[in-house]
C-alpha positions in Angstrom: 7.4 3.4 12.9 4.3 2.1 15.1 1.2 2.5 13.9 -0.4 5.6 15.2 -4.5 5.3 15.6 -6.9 8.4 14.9 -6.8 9.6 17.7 -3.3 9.3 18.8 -2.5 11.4 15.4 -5.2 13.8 16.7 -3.3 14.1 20.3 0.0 14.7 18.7 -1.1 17.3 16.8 -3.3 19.0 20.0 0.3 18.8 22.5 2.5 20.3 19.3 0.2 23.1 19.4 0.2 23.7 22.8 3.7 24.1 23.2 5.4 20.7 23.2 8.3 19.7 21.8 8.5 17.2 19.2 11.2 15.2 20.7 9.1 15.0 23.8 6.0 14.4 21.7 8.3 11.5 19.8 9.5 9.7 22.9 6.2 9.5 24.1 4.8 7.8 20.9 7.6 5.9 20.5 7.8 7.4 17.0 10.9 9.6 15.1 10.7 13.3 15.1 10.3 13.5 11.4 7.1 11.7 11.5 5.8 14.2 14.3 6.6 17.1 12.1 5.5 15.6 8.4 2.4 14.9 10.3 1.7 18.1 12.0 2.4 19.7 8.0 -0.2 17.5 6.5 -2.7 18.4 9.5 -1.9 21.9 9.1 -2.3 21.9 5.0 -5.6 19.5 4.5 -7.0 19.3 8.1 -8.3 16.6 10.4 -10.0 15.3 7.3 -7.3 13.4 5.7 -6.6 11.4 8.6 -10.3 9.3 8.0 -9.0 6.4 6.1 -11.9 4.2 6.2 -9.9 2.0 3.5 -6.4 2.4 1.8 -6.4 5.4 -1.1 -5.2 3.7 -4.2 -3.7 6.2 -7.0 -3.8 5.1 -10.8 -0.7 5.4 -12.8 -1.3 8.5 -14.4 -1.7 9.9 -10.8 1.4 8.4 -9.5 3.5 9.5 -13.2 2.1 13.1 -12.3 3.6 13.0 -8.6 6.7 11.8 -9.5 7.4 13.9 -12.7 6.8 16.8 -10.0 10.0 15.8 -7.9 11.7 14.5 -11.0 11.1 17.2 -13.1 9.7 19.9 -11.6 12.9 19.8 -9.0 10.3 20.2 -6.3 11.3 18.2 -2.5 9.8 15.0 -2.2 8.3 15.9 1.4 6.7 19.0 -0.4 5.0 17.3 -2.9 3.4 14.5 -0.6 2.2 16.8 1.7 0.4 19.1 -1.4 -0.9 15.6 -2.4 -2.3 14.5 0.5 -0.2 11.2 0.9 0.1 9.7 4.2 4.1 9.2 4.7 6.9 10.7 3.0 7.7 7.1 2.4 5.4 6.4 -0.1 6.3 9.0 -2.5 10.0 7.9 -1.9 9.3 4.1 -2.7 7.0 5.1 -6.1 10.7 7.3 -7.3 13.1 4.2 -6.1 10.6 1.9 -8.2 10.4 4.3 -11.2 14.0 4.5 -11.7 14.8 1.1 -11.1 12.2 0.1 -14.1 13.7 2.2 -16.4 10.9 4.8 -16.0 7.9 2.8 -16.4 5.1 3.0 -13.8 3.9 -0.8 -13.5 1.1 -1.4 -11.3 1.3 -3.9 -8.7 -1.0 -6.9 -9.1 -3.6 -7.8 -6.2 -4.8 -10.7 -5.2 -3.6 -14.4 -4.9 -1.6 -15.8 -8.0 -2.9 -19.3 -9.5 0.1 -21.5 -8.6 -1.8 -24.6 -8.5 -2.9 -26.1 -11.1 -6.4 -26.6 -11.4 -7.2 -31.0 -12.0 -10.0 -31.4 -14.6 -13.4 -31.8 -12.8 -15.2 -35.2 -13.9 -17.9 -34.4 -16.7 -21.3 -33.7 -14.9 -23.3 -35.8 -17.7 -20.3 -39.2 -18.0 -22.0 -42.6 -17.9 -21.7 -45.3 -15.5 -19.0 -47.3 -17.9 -17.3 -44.1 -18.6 -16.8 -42.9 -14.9 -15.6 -46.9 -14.0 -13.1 -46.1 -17.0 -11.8 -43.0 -15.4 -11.8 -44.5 -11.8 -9.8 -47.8 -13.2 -7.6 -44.9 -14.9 -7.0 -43.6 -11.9 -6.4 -46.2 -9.6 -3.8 -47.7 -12.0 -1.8 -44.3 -12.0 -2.1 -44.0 -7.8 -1.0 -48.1 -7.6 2.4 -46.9 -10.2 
């Protein structure tokens, strides 16, 4: 699926109103049906408010445990549930219940951020002499010469 700005999420939901089919609203998005209609539910249920995403909505575990015990448990549908929830695409909810069964029903957050694969070289002391910085240098230089 493309990625669908503010106001092209607005549009689609103003044409489906008016009359418009969503295989015609589809083609001219460039986007499948099902997204059309999962979109025009969530408008529909929470209103032109949960399309403002100034920055990506980040669930805790317990949160994301509670969603899926609903479909899990609770035998509701997975589209259902996200659209009661508020979540963006179907998608999501579908990739949090492939992950939870594949690790053995454990909910294991994903780190963020970049993971230290170099290792970091031990800075020179701030407060080393003169003989011992020529030590370290002639230390040095006989390693890079090997």
């Amino acid at each position: 699926m493309s990625k669908l700005s503010y106001e092209d999420k607005i549009n689609i939901y103003d044409e489906r109103k008016q009359g418009n089919s969503a295989v015609n609203i589809s083609k001219k998005y460039n986007v499948r049906k099902d997204v059309i209609k999962y979109l025009i539910r969530l408008i529909d249920k929470h209103g032109y408010d949960i399309l403002r995403t100034n920055k990506n909505r980040s669930f805790s575990s317990e949160e994301k445990e509670r969603i899926i015990n609903r479909v899990l448990i609770n035998n509701e549908s997975a589209c259902s549930v996200a659209i009661d929830e508020g979540l963006l695409s179907q998608g999501m909810l579908q990739n949090w219940i492939k992950k939870y069964n594949d690790m053995g029903y454990n909910i294991v957050e994903r780190k963020r951020g970049r993971s230290p694969t170099m290792n970091k070289k031990d800075k020179p002391k701030k407060s080393e002499t003169i003989e011992e910085e020529n030590e370290r240098l002639k230390k040095e230089n006989l390693y890079l010469k090997a």
